[in-house]
Biopython code that builds the backbone (N, CA, C, O; Angstrom):
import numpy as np
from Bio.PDB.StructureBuilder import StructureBuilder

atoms = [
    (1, "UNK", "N", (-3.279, -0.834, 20.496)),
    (1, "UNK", "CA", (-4.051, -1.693, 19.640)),
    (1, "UNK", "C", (-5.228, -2.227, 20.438)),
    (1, "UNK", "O", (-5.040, -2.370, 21.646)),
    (2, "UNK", "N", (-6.660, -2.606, 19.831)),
    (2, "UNK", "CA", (-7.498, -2.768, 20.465)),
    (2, "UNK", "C", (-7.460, -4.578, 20.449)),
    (2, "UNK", "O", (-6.998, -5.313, 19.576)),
    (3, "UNK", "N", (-8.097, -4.924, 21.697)),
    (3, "UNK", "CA", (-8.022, -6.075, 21.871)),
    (3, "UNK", "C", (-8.913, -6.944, 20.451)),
    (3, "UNK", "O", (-9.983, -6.600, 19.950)),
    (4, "UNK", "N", (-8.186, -7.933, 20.135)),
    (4, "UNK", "CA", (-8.962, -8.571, 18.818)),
    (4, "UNK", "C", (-8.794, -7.952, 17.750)),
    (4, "UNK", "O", (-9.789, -8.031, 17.029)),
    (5, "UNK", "N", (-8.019, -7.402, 17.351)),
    (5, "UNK", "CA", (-7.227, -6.965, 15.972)),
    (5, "UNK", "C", (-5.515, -7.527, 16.119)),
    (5, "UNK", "O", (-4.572, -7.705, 16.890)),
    (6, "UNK", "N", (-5.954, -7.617, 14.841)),
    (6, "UNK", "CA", (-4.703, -8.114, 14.306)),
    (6, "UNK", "C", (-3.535, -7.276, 14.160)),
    (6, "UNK", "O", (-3.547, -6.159, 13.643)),
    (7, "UNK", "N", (-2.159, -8.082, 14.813)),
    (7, "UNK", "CA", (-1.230, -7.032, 14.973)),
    (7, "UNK", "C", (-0.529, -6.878, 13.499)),
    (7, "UNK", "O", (-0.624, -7.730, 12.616)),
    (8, "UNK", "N", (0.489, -5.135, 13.337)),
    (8, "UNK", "CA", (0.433, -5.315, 11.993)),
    (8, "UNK", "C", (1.999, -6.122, 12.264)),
    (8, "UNK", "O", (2.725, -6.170, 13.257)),
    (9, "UNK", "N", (2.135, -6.802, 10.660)),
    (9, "UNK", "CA", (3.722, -7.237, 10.952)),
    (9, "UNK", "C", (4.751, -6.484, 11.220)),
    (9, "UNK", "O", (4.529, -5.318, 10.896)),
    (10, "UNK", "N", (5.741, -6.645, 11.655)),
    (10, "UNK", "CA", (6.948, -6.049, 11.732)),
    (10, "UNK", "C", (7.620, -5.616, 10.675)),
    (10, "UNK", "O", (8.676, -6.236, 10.798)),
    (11, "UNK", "N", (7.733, -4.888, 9.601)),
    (11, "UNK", "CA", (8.111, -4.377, 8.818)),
    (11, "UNK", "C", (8.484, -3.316, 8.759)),
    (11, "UNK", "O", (7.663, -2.399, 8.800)),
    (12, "UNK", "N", (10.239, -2.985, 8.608)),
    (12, "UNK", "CA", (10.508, -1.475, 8.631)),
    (12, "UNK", "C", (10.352, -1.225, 6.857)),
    (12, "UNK", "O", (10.805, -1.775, 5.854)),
    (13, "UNK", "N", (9.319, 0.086, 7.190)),
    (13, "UNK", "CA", (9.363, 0.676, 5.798)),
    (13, "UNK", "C", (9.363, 2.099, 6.022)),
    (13, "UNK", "O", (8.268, 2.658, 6.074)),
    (14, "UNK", "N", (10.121, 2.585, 6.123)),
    (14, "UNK", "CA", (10.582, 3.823, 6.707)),
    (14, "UNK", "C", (9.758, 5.001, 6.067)),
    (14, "UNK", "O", (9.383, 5.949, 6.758)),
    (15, "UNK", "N", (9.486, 4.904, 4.697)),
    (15, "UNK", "CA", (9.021, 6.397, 3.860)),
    (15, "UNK", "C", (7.061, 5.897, 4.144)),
    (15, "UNK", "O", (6.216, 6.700, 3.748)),
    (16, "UNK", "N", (6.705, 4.856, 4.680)),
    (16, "UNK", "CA", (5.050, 4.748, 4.844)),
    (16, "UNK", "C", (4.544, 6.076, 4.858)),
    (16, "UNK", "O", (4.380, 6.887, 3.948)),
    (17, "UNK", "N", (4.330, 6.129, 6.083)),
    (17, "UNK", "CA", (4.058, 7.253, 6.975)),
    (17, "UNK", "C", (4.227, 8.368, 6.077)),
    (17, "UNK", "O", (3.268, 8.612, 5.344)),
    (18, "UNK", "N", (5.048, 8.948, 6.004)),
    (18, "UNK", "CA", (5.747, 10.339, 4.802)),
    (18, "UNK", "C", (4.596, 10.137, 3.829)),
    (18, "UNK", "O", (3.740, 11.021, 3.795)),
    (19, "UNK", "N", (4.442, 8.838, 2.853)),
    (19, "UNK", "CA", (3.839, 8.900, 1.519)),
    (19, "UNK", "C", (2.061, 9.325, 2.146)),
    (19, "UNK", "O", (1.235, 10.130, 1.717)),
    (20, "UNK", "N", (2.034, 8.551, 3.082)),
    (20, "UNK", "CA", (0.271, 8.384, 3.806)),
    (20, "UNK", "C", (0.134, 9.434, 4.267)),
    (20, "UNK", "O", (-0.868, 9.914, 3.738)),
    (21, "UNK", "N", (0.579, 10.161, 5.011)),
    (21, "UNK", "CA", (0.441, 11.012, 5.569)),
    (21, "UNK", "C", (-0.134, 11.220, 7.133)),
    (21, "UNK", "O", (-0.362, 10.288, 7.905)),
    (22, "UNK", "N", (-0.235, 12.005, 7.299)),
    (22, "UNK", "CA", (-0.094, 11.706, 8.985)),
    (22, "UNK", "C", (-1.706, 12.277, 9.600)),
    (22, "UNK", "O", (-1.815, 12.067, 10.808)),
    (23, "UNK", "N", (-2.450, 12.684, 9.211)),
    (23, "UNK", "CA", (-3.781, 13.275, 9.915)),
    (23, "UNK", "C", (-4.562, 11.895, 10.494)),
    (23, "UNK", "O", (-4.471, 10.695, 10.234)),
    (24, "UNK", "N", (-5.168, 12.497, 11.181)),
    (24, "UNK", "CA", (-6.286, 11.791, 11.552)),
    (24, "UNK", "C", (-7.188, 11.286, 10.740)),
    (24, "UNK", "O", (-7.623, 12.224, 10.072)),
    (25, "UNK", "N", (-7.855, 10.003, 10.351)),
    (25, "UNK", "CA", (-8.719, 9.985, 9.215)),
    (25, "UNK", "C", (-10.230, 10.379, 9.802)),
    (25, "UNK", "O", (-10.513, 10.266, 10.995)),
    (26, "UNK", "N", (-11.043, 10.798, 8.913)),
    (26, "UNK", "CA", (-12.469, 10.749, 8.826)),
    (26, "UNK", "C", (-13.541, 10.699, 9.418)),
    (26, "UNK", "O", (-14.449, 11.401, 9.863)),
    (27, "UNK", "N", (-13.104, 9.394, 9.277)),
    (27, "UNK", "CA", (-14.123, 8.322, 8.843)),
    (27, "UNK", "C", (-13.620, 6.875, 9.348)),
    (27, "UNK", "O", (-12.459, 6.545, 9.590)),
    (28, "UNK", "N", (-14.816, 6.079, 9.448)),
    (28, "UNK", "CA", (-14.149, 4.270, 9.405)),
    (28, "UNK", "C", (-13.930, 3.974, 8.117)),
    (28, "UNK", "O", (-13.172, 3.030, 7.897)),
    (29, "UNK", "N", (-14.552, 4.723, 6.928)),
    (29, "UNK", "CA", (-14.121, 4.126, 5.912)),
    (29, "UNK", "C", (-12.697, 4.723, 5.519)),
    (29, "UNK", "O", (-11.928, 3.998, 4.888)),
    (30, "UNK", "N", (-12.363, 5.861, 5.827)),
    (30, "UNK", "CA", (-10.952, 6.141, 5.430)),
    (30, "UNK", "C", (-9.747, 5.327, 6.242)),
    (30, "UNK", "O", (-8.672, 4.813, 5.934)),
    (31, "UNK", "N", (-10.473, 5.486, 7.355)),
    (31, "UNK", "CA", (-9.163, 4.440, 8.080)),
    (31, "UNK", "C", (-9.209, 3.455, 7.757)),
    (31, "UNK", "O", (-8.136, 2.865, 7.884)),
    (32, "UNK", "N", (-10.077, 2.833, 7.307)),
    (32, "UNK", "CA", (-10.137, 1.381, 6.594)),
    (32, "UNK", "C", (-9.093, 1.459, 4.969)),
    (32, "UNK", "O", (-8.359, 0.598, 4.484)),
    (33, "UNK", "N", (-9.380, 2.638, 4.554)),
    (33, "UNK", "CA", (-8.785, 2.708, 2.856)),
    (33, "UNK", "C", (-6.997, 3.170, 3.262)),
    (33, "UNK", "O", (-6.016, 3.074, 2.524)),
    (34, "UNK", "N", (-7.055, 3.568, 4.385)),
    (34, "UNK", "CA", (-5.680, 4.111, 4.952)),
    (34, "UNK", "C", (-4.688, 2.493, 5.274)),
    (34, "UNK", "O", (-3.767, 1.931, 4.681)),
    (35, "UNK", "N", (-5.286, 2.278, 6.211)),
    (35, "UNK", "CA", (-4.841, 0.571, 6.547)),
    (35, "UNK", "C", (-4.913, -0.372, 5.243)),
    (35, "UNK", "O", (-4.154, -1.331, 5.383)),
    (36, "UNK", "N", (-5.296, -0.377, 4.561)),
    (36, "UNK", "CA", (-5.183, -1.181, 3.442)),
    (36, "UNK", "C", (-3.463, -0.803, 2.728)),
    (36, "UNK", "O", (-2.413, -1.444, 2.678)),
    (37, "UNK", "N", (-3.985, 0.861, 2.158)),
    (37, "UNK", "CA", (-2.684, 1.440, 1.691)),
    (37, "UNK", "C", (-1.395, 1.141, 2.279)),
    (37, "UNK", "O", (-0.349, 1.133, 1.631)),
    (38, "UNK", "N", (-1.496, 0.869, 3.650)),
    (38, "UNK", "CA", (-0.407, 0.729, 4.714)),
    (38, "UNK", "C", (0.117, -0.668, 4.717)),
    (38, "UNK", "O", (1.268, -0.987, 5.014)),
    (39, "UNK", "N", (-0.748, -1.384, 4.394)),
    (39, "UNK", "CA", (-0.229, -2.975, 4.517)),
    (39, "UNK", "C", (-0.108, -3.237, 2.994)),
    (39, "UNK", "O", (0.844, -4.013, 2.918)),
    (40, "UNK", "N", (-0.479, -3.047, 1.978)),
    (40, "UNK", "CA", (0.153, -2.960, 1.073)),
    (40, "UNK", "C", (1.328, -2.813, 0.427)),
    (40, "UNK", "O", (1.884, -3.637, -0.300)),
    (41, "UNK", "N", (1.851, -1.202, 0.868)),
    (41, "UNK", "CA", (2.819, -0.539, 1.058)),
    (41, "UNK", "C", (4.245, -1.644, 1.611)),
    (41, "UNK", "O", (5.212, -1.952, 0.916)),
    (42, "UNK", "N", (3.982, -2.058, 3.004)),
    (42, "UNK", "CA", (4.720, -2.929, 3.742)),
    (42, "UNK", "C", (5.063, -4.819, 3.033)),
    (42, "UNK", "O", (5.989, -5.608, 3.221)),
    (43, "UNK", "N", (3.906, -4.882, 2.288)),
    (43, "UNK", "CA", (3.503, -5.791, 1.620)),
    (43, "UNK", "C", (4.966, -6.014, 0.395)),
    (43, "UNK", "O", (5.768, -6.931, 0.218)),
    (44, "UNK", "N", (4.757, -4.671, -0.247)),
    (44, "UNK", "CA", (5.259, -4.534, -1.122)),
    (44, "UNK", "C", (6.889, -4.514, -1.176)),
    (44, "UNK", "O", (7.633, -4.542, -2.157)),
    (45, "UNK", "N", (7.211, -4.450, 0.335)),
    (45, "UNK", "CA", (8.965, -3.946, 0.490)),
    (45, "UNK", "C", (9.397, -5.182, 1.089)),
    (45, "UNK", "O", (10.621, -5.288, 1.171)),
    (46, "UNK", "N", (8.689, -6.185, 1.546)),
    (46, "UNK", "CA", (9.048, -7.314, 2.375)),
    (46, "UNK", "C", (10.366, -8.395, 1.754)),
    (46, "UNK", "O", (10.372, -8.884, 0.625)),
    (47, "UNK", "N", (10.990, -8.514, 2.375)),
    (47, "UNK", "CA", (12.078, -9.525, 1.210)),
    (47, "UNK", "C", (12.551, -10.600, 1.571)),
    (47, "UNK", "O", (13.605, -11.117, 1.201)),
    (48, "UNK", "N", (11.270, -11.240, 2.812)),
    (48, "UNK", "CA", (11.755, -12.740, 3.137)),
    (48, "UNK", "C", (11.273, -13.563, 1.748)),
    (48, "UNK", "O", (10.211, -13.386, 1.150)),
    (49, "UNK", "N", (12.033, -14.234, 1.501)),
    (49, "UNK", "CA", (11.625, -15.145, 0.395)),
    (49, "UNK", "C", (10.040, -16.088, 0.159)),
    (49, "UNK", "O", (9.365, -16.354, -0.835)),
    (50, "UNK", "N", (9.897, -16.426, 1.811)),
    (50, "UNK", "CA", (8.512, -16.786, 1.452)),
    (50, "UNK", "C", (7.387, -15.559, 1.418)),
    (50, "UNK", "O", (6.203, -15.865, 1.279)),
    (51, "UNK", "N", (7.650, -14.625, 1.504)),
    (51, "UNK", "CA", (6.581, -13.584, 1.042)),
    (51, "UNK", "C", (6.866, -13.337, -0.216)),
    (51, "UNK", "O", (6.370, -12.255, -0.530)),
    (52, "UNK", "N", (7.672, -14.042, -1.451)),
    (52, "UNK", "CA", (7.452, -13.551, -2.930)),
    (52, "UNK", "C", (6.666, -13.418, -3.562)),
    (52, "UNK", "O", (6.793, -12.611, -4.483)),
    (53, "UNK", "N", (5.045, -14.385, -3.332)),
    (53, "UNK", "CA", (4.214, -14.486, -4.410)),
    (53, "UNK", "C", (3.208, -13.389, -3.668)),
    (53, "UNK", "O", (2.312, -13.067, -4.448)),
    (54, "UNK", "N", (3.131, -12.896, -2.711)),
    (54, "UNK", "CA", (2.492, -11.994, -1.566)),
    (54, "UNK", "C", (3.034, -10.560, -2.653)),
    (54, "UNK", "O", (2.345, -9.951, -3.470)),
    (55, "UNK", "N", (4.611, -10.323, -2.257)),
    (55, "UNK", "CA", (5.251, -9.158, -3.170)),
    (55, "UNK", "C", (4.980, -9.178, -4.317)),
    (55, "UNK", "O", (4.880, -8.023, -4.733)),
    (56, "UNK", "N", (4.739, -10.174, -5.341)),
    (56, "UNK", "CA", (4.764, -9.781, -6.807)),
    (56, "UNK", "C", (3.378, -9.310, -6.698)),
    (56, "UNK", "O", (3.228, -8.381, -7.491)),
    (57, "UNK", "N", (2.244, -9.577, -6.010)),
    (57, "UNK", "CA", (0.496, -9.611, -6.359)),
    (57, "UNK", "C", (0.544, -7.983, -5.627)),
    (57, "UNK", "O", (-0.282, -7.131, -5.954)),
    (58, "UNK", "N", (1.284, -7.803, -4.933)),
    (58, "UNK", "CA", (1.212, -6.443, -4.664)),
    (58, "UNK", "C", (1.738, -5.866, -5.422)),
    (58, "UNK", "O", (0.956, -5.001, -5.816)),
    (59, "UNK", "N", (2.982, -5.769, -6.094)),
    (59, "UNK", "CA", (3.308, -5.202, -6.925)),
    (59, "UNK", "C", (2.428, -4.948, -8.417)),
    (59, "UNK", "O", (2.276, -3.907, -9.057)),
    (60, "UNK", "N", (2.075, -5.921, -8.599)),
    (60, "UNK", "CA", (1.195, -6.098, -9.927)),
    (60, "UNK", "C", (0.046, -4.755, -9.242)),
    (60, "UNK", "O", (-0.084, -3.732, -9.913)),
    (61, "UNK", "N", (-0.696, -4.894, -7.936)),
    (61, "UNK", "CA", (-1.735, -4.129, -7.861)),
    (61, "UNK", "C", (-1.331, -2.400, -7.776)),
    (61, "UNK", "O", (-2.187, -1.526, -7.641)),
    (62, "UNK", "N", (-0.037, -2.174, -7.871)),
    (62, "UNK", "CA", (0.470, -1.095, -7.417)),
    (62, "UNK", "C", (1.213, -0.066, -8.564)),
    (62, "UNK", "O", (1.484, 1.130, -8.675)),
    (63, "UNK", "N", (1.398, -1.686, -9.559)),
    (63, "UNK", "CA", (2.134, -0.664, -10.905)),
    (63, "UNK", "C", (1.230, -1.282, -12.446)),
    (63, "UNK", "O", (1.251, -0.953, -13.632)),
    (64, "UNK", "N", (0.726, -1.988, -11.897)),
    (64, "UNK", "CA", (-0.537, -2.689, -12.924)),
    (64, "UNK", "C", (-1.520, -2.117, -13.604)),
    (64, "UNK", "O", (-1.421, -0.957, -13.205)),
    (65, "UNK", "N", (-2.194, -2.128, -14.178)),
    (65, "UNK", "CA", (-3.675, -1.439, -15.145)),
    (65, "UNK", "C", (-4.314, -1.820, -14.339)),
    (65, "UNK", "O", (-4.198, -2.953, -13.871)),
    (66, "UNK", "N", (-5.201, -0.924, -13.949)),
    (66, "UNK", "CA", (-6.362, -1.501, -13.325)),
    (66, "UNK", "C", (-7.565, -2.094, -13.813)),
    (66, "UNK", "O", (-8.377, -1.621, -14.608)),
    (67, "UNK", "N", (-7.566, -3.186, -13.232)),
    (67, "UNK", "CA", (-8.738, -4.821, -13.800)),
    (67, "UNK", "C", (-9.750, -4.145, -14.013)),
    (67, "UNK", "O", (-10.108, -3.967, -15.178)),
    (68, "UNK", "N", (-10.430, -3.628, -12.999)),
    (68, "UNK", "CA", (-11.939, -3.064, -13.117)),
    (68, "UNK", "C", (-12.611, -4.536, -12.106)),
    (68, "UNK", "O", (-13.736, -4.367, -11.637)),
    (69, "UNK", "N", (-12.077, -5.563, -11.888)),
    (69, "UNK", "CA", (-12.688, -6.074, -11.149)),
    (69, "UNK", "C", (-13.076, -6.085, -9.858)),
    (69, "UNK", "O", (-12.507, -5.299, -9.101)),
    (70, "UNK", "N", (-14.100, -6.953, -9.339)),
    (70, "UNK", "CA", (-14.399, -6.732, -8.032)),
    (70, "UNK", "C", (-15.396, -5.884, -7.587)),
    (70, "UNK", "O", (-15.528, -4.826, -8.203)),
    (71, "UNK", "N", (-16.200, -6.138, -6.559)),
    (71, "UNK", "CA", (-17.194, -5.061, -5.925)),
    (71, "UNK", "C", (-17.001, -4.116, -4.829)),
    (71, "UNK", "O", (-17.807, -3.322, -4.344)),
    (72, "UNK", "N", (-15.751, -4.357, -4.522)),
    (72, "UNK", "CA", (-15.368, -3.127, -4.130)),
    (72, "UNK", "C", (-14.927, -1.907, -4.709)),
    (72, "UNK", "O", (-13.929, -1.896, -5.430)),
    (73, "UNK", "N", (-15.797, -0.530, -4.378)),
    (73, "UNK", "CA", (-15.432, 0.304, -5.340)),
    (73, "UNK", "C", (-13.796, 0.934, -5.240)),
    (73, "UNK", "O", (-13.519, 1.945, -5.886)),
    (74, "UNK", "N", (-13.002, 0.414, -4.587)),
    (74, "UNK", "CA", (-11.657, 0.806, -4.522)),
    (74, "UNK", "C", (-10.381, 0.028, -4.650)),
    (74, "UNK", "O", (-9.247, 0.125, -4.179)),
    (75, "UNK", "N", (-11.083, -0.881, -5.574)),
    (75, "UNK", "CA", (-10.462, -2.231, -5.813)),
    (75, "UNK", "C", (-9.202, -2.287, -6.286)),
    (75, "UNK", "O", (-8.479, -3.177, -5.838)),
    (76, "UNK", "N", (-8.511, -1.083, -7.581)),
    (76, "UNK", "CA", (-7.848, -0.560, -7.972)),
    (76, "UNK", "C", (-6.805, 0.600, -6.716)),
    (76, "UNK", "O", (-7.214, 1.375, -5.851)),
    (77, "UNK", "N", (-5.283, 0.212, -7.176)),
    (77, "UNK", "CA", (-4.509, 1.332, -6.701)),
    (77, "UNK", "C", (-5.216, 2.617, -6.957)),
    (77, "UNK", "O", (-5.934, 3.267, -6.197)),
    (78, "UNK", "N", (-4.928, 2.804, -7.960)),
    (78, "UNK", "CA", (-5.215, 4.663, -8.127)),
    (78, "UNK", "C", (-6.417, 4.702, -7.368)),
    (78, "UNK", "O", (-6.283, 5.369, -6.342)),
    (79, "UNK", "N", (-7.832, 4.084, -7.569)),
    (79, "UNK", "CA", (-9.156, 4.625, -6.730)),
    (79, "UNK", "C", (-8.898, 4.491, -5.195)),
    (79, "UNK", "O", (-9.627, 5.135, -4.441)),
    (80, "UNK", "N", (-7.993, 3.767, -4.723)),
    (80, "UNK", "CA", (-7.688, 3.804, -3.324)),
    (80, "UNK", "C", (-7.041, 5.058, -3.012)),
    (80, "UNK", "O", (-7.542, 5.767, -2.139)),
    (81, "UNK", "N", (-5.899, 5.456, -3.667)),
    (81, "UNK", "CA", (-4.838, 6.469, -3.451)),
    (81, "UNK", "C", (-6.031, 7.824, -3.694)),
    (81, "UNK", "O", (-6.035, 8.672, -2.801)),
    (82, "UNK", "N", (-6.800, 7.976, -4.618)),
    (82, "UNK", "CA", (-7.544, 8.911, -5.065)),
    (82, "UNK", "C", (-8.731, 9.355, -4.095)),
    (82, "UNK", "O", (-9.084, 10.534, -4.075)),
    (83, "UNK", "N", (-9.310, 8.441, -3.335)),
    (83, "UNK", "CA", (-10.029, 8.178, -2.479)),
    (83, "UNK", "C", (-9.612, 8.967, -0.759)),
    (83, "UNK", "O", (-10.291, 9.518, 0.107)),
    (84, "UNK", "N", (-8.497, 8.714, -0.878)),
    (84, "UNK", "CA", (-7.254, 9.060, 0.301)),
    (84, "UNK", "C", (-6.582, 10.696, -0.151)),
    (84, "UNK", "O", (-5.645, 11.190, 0.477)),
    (85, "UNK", "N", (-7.181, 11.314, -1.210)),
    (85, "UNK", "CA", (-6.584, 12.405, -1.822)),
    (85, "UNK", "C", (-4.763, 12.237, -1.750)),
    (85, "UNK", "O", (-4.028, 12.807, -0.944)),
    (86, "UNK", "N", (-4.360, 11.302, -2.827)),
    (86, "UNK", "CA", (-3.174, 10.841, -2.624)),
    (86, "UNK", "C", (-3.032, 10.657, -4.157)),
    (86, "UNK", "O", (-3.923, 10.133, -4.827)),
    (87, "UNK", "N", (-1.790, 11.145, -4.713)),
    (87, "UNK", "CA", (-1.615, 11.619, -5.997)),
    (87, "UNK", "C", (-0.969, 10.186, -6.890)),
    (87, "UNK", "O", (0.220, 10.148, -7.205)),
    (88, "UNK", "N", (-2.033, 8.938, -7.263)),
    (88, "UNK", "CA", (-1.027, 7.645, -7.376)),
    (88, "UNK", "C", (0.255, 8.075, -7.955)),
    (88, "UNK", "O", (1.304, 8.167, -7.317)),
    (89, "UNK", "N", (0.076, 8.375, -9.414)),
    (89, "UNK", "CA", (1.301, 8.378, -10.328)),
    (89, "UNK", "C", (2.332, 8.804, -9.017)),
    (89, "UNK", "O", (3.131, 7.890, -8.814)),
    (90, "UNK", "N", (2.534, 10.103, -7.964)),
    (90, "UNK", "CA", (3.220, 10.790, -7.273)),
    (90, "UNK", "C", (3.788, 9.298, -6.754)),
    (90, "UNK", "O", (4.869, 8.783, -7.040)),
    (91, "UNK", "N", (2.659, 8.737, -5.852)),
    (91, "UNK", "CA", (3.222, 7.399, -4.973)),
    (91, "UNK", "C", (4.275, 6.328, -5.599)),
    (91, "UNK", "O", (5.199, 5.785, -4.992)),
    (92, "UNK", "N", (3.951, 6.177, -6.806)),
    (92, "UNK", "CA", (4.263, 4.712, -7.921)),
    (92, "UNK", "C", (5.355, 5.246, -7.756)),
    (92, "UNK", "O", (6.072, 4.674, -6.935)),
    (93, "UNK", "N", (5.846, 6.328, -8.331)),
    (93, "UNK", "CA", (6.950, 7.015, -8.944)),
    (93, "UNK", "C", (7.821, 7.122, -7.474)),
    (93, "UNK", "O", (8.998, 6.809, -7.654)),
    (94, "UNK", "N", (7.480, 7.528, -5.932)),
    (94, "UNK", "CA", (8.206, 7.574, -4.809)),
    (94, "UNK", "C", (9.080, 6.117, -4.893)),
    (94, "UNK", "O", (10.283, 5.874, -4.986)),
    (95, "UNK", "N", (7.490, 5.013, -4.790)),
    (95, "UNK", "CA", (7.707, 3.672, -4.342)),
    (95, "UNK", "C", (9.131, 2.773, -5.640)),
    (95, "UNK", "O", (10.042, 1.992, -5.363)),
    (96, "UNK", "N", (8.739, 3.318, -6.877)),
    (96, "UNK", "CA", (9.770, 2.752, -7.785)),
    (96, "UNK", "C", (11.387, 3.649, -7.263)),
    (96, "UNK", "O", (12.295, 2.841, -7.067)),
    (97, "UNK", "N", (11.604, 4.451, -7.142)),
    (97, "UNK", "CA", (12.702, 5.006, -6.431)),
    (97, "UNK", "C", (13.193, 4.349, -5.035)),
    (97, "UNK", "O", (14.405, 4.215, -4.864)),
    (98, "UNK", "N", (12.107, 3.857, -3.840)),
    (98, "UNK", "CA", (12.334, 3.340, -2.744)),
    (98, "UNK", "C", (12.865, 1.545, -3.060)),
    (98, "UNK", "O", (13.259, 0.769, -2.190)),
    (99, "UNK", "N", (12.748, 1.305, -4.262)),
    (99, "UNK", "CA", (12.523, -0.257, -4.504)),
    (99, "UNK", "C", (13.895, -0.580, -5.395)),
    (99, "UNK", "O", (14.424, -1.681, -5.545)),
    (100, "UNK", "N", (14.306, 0.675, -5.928)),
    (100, "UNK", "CA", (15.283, 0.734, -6.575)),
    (100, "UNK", "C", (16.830, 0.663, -5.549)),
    (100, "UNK", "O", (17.834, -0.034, -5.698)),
    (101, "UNK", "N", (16.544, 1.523, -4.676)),
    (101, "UNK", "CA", (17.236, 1.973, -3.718)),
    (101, "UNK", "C", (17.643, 0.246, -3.026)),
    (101, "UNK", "O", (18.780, -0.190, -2.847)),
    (102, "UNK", "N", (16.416, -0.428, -2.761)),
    (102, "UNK", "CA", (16.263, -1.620, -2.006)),
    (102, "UNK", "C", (16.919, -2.458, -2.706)),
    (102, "UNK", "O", (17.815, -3.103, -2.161)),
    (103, "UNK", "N", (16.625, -2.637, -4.066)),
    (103, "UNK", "CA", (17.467, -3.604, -5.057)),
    (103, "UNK", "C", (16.143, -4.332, -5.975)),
    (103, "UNK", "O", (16.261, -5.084, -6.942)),
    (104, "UNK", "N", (15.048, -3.911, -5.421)),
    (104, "UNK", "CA", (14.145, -4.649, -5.688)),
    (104, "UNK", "C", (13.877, -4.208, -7.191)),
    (104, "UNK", "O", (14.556, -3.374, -7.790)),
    (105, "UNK", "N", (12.490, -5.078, -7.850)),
    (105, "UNK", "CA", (11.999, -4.087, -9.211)),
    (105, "UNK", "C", (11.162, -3.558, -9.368)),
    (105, "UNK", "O", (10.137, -3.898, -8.776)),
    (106, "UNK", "N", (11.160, -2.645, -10.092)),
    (106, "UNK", "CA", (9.471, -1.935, -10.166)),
    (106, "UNK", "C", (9.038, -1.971, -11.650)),
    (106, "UNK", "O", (7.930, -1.548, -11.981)),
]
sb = StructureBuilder()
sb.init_structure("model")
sb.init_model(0)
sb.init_chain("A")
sb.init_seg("    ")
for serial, (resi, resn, name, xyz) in enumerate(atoms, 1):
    if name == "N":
        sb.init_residue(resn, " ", resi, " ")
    sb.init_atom(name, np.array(xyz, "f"), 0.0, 1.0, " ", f" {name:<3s}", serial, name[0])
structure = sb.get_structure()
């Protein structure tokens, strides 16, 4: 890790990696759209109690309609995943199986 970045949390989420995939990115902007996906992802499986309102806003962004808001053009799950040549519906559908497994909901 480079000095002055932020470390990521400790979170085992075992299938990340598998869903993201493993190449090298790009670009700074893909590794940027990669790291997002990644802390999201981790975001999304966390089950200390004070990360609930953290988990539901991820969840909402992950199985939600997309707002259309915002100026970022990848503001939306799918345009992130799509962006990353990453098949959402494929992901949603992994992540609702991984969450199921967990106890969690999707």
């Amino acid at each position: 890790m480079k000095k002055g970045q932020p470390s990521m949390p400790d979170v085992e989420v075992e299938h990340a990696p598998d869903l993201i995939g493993q190449g090298p990115p790009d670009s700074r902007e893909r590794a940027l759209l990669r790291e997002t996906l990644e802390f999201a992802l981790k975001d999304l499986f966390r089950t200390a109690a004070s990360t609930k309102s953290l988990r539901q806003e991820t969840h909402d962004w992950v199985f939600g309609e997309p707002s259309g808001r915002g100026r970022w053009p990848y503001g939306d799950f799918a345009s992130l995943c799509e962006a990353l040549g990453i098949d959402p519906d494929a992901l949603r559908e992994q992540l609702r199986r991984d969450l199921e497994k967990q106890g969690g909901t999707s």
